[in-house]
C-alpha positions in Angstrom: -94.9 40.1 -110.4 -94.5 43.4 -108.8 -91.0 45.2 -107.4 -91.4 47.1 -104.2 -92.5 50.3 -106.2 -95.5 48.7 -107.7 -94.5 48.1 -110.7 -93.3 45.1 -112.9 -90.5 43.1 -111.9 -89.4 42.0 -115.7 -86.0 39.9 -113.3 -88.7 38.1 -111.9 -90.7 36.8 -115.1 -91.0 32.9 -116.4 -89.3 31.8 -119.0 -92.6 32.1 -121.7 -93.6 28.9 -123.0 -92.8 29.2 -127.0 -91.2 31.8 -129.2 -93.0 35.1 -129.3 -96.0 35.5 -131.7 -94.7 37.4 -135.0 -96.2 40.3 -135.2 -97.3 41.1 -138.7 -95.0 38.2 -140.0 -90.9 38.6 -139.3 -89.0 40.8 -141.6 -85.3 40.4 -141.9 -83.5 43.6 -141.2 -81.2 44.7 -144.5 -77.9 46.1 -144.3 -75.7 46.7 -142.0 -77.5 50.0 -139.7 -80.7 47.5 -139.5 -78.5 44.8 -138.5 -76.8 46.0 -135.6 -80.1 47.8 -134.6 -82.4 44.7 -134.4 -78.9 43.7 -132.3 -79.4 46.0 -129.7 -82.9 45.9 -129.4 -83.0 42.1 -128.9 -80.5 42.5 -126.0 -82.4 45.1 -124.5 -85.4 43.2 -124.5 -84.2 39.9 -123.9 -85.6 38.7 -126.9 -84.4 36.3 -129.4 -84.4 38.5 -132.6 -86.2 41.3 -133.9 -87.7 42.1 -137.3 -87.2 45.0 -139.7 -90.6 46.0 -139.0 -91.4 45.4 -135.2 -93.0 47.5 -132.9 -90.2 48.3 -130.1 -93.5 48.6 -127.7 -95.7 46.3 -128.8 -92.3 43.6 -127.8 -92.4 45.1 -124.4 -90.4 48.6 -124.6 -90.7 51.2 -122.0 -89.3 54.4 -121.8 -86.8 53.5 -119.4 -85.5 50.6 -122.5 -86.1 53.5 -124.7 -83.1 54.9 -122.6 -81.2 52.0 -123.0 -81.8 51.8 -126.9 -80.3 55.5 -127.2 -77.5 54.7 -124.8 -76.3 52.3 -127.4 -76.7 53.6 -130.2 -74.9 56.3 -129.2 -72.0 53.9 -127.9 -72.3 51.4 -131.9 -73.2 54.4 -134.3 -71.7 57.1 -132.6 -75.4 59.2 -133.1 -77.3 61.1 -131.0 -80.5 60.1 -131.3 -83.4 62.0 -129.1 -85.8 59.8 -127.2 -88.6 61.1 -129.2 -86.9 59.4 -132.2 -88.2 56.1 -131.0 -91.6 57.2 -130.6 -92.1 58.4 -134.0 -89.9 55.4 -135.3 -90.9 52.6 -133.1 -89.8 50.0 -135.8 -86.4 49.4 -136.4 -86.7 50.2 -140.2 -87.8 53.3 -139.3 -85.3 54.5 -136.7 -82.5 52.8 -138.7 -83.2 56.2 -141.4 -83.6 58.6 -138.9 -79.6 57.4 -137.8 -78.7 57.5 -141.4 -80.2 61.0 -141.5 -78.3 62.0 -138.3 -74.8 61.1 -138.9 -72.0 61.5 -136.6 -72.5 63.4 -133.6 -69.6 64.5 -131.3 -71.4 66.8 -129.4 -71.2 64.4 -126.4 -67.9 63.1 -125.8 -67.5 59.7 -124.2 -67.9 58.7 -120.9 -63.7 57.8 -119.5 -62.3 57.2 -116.0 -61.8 60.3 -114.0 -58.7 60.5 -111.4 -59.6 59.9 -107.7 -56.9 62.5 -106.6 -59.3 65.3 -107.2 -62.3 66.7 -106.0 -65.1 64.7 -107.2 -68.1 67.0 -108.5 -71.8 66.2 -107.8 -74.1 65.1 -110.7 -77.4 67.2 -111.1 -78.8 64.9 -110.1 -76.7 64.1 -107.0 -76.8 68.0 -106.2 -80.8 68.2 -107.1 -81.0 65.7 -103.9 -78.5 67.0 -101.8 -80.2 70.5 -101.6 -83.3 69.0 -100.9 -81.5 67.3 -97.8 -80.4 70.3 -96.7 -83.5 72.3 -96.7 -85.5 68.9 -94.9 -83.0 67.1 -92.9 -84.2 64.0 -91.8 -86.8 63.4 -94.4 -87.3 60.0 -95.6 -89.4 60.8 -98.8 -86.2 59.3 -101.0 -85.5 56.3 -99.2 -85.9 53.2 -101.3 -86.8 50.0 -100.1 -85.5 46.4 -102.1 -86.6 43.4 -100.1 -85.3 40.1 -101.7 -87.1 36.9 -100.7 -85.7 33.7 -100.4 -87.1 30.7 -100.6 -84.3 28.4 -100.1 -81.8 27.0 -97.6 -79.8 30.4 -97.2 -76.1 30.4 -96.8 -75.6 33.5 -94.4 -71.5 33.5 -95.3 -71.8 33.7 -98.7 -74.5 36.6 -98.5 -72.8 38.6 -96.3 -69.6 38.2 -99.1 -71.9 38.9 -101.8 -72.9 41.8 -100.1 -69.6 43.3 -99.3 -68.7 42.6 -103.0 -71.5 44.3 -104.0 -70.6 47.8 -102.2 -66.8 47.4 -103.8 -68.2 46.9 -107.2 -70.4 50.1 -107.2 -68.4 53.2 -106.2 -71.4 54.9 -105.8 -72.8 52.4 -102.4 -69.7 54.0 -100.5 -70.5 57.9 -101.6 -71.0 60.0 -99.2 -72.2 63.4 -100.1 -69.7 66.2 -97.9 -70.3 69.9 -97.9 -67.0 72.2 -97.7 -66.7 75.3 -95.5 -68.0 77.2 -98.7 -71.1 75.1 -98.6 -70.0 73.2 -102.6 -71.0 69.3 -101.5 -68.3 66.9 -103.5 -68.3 63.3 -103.5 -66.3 61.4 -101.0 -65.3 57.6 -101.5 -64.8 55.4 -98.8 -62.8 52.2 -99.4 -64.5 48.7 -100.1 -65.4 47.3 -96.7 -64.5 44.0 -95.8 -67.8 42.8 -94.4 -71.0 44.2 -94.9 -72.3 43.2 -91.6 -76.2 43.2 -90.9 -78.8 41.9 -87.8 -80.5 38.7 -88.5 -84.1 38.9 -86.9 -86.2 35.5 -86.2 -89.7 35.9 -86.3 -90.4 32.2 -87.5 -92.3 32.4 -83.5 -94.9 35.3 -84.5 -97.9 34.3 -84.4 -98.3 35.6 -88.3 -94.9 36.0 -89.6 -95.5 37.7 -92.6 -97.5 40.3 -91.1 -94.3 41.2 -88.2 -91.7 41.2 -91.5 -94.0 43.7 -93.2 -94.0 46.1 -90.4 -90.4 45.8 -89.7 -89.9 46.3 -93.6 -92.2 49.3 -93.1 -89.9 50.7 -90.0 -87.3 50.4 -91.8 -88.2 52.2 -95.0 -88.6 55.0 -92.7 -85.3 55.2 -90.8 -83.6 58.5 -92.6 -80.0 58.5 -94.2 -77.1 60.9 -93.2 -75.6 61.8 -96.5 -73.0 62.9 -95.1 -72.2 60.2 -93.1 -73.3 57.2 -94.9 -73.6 54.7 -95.5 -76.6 54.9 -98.5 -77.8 51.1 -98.1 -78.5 49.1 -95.3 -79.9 46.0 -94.9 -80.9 43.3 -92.3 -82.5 40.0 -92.4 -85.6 38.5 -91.5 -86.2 34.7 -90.8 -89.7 33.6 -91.5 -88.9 29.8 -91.5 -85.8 27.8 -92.2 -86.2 28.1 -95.6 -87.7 31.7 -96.0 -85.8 35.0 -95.4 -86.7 38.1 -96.2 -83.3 40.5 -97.0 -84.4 44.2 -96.5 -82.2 46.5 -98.3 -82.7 49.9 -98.2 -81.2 52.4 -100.0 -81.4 56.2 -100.6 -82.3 58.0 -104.2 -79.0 59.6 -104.5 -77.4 55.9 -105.3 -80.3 53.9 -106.8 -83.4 54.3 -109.2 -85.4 51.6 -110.6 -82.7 50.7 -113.6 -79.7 50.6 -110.7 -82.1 48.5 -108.4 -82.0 45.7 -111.4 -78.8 45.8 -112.0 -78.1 45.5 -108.2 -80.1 42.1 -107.9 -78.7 40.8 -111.5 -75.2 41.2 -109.9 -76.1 40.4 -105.9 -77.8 36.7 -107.3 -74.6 36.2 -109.6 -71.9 36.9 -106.5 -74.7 35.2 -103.9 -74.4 32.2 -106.1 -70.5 31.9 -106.5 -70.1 32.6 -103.0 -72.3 29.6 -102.3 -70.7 27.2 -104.3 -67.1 28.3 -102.6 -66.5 30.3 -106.1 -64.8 33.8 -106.4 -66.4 37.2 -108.2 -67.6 36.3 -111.5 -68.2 39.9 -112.5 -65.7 41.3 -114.7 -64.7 44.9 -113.4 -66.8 48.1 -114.4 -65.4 50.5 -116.7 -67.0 53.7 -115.4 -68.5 54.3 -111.5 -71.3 57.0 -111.3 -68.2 59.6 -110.5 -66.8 59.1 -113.6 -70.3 59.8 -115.3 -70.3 62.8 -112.9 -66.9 64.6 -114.0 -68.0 63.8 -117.3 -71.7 66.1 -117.4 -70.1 68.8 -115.8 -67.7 68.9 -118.0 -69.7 68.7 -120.8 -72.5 70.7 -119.9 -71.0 74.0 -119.9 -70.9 77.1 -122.0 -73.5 77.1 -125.4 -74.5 73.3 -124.4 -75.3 74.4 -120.8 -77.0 77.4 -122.3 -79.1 75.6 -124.8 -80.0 73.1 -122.8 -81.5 75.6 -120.2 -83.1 78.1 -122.8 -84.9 75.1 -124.6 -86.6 74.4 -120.9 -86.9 78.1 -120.1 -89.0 78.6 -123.3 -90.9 75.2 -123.1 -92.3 76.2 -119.3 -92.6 80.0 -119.8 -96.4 80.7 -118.6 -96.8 77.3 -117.3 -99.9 77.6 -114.4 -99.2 77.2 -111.1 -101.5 73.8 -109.8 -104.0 75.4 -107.6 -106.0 71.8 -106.2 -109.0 72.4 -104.4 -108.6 71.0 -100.8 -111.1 69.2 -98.4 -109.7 70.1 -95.2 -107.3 72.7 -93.8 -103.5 72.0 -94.4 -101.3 71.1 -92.0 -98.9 73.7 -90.3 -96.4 71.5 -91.6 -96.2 69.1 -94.3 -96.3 65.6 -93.6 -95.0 63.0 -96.0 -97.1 60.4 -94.9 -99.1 58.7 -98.0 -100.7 55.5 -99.3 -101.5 53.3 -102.1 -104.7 52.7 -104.2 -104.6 50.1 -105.5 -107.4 49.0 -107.8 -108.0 46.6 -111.0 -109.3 47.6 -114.7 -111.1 45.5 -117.1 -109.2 43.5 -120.2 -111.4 45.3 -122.5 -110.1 48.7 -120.6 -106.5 47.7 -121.3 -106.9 46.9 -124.1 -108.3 50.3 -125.1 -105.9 52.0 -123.6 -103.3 49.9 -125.5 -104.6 50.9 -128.7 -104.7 54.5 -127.7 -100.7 54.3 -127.2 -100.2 52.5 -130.1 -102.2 55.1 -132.0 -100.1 57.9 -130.6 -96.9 56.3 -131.0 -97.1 56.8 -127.0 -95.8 54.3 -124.1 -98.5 53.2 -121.4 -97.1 55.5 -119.1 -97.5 58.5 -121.4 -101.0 57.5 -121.9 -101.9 56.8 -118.3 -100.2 60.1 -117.0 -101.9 62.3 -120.4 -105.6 61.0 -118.4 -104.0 61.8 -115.3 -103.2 65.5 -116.1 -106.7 65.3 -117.3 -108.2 64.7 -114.6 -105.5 67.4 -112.7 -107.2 70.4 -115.4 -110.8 69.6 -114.5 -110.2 69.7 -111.0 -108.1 72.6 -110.8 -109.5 74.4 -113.8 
């Protein structure tokens, strides 16, 4: 199963049928680093242990889980270990010495509640949006759509509920991105609404109702977002039948990526679900919001950090050519943002080409995929 992005929707998985095939024969981690390692990596990917010698990709890691893996070894070893680690020591034998080798790290302090009676900074990557707003108002090029089907008897109450829960959990759902008269955009928190209110559109009548949800999912996606104003989701709900909706949330990139959109759904089912059953929040409260995470990078990325961290990219993309694509047709005065997908199909034996290829490199798909893809972007453009 796919997510609205195109790509896979691990939430939305079976259960598999047996235990996981043993790759190579299982290998019981030794001493306590390897321990608490195969730990974290069965957690991450929701597996029921993990040998000494196991491949973190070949048991379905990604480089998003990669991020997760470093997140918490950071958190259990106090380490800082660089993404690239787990590429070159995809096993957890292997990483477990490269930990060993790093030792402490302090560099990076941890992540602690910031105080709500000051003016709340922007991440990057909160700014990096933001100035892109500013220079194209109105654009929708960031907006993410996160329909949810159900296929149930829907309880409307406890949705809405979950809903409203949902925006009071995540600080970051009631940001609003506010410019000062110096022009420095800080992050403004509304209070946790009450309701979360949203239309509820029939089209059970249509002559195809599938066909009238996907172009009102389609209008929708392209509605733009005041940052300033808020809110940065919205969502209303589409009846197909009486036993199939379609919720359309819709959110903008400042607030959500692929990671937050899981977490969204993990915690909208779980509050949808106690609602129903006339329960209250099951959630235990968050330690951090997204503000707290932003305090904490521009407080820490200052001075020599700040500077390193920019020379190291300064150096890496020094000469780097300019793309110059030969065109078919005359651009447009102005640029359009209108797009589409190509979808397409490749043979087993291809995949399983490309697999090996990875494996061979110590790459992820998506490395290997997007090294033919630059390929392709050098012949081209020369």
């Amino acid at each position: 199963p796919l997510n609205p992005n195109g790509k896979l929707d691990r939430a939305a998985l079976p259960a598999p049928d047996g235990a996981r095939p043993e790759l190579g024969g299982f290998v019981e981690p030794r001493g306590a680093a390897e321990e608490s390692l195969a730990g974290i990596w069965a957690q991450v990917l929701d597996v029921e242990r993990v040998g000494a010698e196991d491949n973190f990709f070949e048991l379905g890691g990604d480089s998003l889980l990669a991020t997760q893996v470093a997140a918490r070894i950071r958190r259990v070893f106090g380490a800082e270990v660089p993404m690239t680690a787990l590429f070159d020591e995809p096993t957890v034998r292997g990483l477990a010495l490269v930990i060993d080798a790093l030792g402490q790290d302090d560099t990076a302090p941890p992540i602690t509640p910031a105080g709500r009676d000051q003016d709340l900074p922007l991440s990057f990557a909160q700014q990096r949006l933001w100035f892109i707003d500013q220079l194209e108002p109105g654009s929708t090029e960031y907006n993410v759509p996160s329909p949810l089907r159900w296929d149930e008897d829907l309880d409307i109450t406890a949705l809405n509920a979950a809903l409203a829960a949902l925006v009071a959990r995540h600080e970051a759902l009631r940001t609003r991105l506010v410019a000062d008269a110096g022009g420095v955009a800080r992050q403004v928190i509304d209070p946790p609404p009450s309701l979360f209110p949203f239309p509820v559109v029939d089209v059970s009548g249509a002559e195809d109702p599938v066909v009238v949800t996907r172009r009102l999912l389609a209008a929708d996606a392209v509605m733009p977002f005041d940052l300033s104003t808020g809110p940065m989701m919205r969502g209303s709900l589409m009846r197909l039948g009486a036993r199939e909706h379609v919720l359309a949330l819709t959110l903008h990139h400042v607030v959500a990526d692929e990671w937050s959109g899981r977490v969204l759904r993990r915690d909208l089912t779980a509050l949808y679900d106690a609602f129903r059953m006339g329960g209250s929040d099951p959630l235990a409260p968050l330690a951090v919001q997204y503000a707290d995470f932003a305090v904490w990078q521009r407080q820490w990325l200052t001075g020599d950090v700040l500077d390193g961290q920019l020379g190291y990219w300064r150096e890496r993309l020094a000469g780097v050519p300019v793309l110059d694509l030969p065109t078919d047709r005359p651009r447009p005065p102005v640029r359009s943002s209108a797009g589409a997908v190509a979808e397409f199909d490749v043979s087993a034996r291809t995949a399983d080409r490309l697999r090996a290829i990875a494996r061979e490199h110590d790459a992820s798909m998506y490395m290997t995929l997007l090294a033919a893809y630059l390929v392709m972007l050098a012949r081209y453009s020369g």
